[in-house]
C-alpha positions as CSV (number, residue, x, y, z in Angstrom):
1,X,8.1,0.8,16.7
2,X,5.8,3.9,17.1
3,X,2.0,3.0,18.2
4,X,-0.6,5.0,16.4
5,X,-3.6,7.2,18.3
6,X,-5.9,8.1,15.8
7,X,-6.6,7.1,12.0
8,X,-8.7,10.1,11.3
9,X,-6.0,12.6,11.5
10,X,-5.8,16.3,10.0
11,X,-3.1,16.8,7.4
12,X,-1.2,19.3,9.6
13,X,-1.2,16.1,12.3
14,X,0.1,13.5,9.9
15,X,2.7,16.4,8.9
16,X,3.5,17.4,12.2
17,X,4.5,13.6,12.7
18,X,6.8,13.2,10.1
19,X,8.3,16.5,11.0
20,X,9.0,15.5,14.3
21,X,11.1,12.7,12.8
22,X,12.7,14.5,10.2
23,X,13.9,17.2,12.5
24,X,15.8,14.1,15.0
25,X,16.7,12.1,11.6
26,X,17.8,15.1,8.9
27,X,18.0,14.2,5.9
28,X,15.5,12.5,3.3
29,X,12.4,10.7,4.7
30,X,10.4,7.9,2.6
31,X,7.5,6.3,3.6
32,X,6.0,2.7,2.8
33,X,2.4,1.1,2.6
34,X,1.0,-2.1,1.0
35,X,-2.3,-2.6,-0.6
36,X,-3.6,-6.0,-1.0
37,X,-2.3,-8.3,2.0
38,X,-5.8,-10.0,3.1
39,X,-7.5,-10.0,-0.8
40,X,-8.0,-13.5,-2.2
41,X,-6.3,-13.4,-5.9
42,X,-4.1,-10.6,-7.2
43,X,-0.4,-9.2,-6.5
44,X,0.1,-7.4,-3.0
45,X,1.6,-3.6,-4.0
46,X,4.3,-1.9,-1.9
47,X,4.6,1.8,-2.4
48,X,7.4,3.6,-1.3
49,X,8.1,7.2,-1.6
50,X,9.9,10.6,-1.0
51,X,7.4,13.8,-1.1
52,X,7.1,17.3,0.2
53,X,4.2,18.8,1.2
54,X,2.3,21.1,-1.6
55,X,-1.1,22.6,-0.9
56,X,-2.4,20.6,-3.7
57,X,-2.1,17.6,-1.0
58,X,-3.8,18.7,2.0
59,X,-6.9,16.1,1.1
60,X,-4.3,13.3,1.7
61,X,-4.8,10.7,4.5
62,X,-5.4,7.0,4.9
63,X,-6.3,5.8,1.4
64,X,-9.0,3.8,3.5
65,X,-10.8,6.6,4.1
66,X,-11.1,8.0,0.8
67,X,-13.7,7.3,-2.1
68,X,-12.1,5.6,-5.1
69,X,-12.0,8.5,-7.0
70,X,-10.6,10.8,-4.7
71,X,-7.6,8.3,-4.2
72,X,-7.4,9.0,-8.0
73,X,-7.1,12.2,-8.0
74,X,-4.8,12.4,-5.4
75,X,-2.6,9.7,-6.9
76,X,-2.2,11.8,-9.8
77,X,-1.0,14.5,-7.4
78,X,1.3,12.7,-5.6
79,X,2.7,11.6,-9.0
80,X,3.0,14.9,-10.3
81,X,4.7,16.4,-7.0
82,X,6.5,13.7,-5.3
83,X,10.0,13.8,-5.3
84,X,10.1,10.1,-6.4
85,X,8.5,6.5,-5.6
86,X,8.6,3.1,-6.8
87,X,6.6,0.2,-6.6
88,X,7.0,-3.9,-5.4
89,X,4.5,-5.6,-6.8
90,X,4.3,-9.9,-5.7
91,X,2.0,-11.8,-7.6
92,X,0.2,-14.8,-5.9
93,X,2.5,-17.8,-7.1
94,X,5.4,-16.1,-5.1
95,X,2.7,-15.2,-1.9
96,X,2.0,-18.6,-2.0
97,X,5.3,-20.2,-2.0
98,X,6.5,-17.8,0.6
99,X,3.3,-16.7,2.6
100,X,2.2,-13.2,2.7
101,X,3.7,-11.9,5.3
102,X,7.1,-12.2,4.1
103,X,5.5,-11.6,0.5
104,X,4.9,-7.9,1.5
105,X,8.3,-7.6,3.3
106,X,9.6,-8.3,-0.5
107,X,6.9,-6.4,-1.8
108,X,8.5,-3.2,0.3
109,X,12.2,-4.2,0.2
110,X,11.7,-4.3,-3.8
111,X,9.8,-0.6,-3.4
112,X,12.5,1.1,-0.5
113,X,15.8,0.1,-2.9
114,X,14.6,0.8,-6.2
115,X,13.6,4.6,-5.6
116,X,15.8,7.3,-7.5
117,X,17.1,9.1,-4.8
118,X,18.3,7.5,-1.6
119,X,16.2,7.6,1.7
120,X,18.0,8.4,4.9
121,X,15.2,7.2,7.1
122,X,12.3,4.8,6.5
123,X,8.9,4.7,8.4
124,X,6.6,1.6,7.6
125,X,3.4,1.1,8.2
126,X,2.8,-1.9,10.5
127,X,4.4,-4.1,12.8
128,X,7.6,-5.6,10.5
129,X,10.3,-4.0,8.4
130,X,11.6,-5.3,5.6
131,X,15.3,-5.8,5.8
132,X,16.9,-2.4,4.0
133,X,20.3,-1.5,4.3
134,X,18.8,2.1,4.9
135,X,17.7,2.9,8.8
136,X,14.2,2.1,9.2
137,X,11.0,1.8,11.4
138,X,7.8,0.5,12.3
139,X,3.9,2.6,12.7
140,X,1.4,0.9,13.4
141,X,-1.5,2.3,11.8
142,X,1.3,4.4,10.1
143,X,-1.1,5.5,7.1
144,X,-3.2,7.3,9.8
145,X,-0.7,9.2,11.6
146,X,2.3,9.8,8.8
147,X,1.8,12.2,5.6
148,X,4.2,10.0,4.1
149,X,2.8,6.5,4.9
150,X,-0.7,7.9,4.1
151,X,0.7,9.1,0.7
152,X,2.5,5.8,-0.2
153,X,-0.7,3.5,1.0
154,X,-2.8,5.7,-1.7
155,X,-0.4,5.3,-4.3
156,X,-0.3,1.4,-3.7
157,X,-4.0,0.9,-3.3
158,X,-4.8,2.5,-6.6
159,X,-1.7,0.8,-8.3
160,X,-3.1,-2.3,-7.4
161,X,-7.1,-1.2,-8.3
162,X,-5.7,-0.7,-11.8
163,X,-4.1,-4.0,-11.8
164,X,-7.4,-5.7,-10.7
165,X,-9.8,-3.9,-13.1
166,X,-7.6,-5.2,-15.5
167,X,-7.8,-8.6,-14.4
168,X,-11.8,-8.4,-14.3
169,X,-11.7,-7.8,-17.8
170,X,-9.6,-10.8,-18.2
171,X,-11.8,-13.0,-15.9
172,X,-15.2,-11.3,-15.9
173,X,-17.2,-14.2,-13.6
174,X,-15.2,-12.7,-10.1
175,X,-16.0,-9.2,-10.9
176,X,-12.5,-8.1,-9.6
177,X,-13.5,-4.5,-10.9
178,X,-16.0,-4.3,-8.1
179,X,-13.9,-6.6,-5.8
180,X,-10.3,-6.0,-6.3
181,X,-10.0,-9.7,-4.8
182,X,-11.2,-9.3,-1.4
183,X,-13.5,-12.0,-0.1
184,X,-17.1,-10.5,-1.0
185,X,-19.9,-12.5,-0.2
186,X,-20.4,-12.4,-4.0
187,X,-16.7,-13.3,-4.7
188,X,-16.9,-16.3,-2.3
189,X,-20.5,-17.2,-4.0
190,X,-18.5,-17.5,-7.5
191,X,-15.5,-19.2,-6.3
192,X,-17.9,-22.0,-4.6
193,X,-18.9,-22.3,-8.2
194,X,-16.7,-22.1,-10.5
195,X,-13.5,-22.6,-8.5
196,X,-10.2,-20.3,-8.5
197,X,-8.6,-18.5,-11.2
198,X,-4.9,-18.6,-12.3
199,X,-4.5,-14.8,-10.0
200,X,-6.4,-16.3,-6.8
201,X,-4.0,-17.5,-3.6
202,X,-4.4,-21.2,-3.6
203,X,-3.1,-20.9,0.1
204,X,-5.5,-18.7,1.1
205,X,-8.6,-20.4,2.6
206,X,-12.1,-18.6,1.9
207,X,-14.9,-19.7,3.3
208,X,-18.9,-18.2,3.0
């Protein structure tokens, strides 16, 4: 497991990172991110990816950090340039049955064996790894010091803003578009009055 410094990294930092790693591991490096653990409804998103660096991705870093339409236009990017990625995508009956925690691990298991080529190495952001045949490891705060993590947490985060903008149009009284499912102090004002949805986690307690 590999402890994180700093969240606010340069790009030549989160690359100099996943050099270092590369250079002890050879071969081809994926990283892994989820977006949507602590929301209230809607799926959590894994991302997991393979991805050399281009100048066109020097903006990348923790999707956190970025407005919403930067993380779009870097999403495209990554897309375009990446060498390829896949998604695990858990929907809230399963992340209730299971708990989250070990929702995400599927969430990133799903992601990590479904990508085109194989990864020799596999760097995760958090504490747990899902269990992969292929070699892997823990970051905490990963998508702040990795290139790769920071990559695949954009590309999950704005997977999963899609998915909840669509939802919002589909159940327009929890304005998921503004949302995305996170416990707002509007969100919890709604759910006090009209109850759940069919997309919320009925074992996740909200409170306001």
């Amino acid at each position: 497991m590999r402890n994180s410094v700093a969240n606010r990294n340069s790009c030549t930092e989160l690359l100099s990172f996943d050099n270092d790693i590369k250079r002890s591991v050879r071969g081809n490096l994926a990283g892994v991110d989820e977006a949507g653990r602590g929301a209230l409804a809607g799926p959590v998103v894994a991302a997991a990816l393979i991805c050399d660096f281009h100048e066109e991705l020097s903006g990348v870093r923790d999707s956190k950090l970025l407005s919403e339409k930067r993380r779009e236009k870097l999403y495209e990017i990554i897309m375009d340039r990446c060498v390829c990625v896949n998604l695990g995508i858990i929907g809230p009956e399963v992340i209730d049955t299971i708990n989250i925690l070990n929702a995400t691990l599927v969430a990133m298991k799903e992601a990590v064996e479904g990508l085109m080529i194989s990864a020799d190495f596999v760097i995760v952001d958090g504490r747990d790894v899902p269990e992969i045949e292929t070699r892997a490891e823990s970051v905490i705060g990963g998508d702040g010091k990795s290139f790769i993590i920071a990559a695949s947490s954009i590309v999950a985060k704005v997977t999963r803003d899609r998915i909840m903008r669509e939802f919002g149009r589909i159940y327009p009284d929890y304005n998921f578009i503004a949302n995305k499912g996170y416990g707002t102090k509007e969100h919890i004002s709604v759910l006090k009055k009209k109850g759940d949805s069919k997309i919320h986690r009925k074992s996740f307690k909200w409170s306001g």
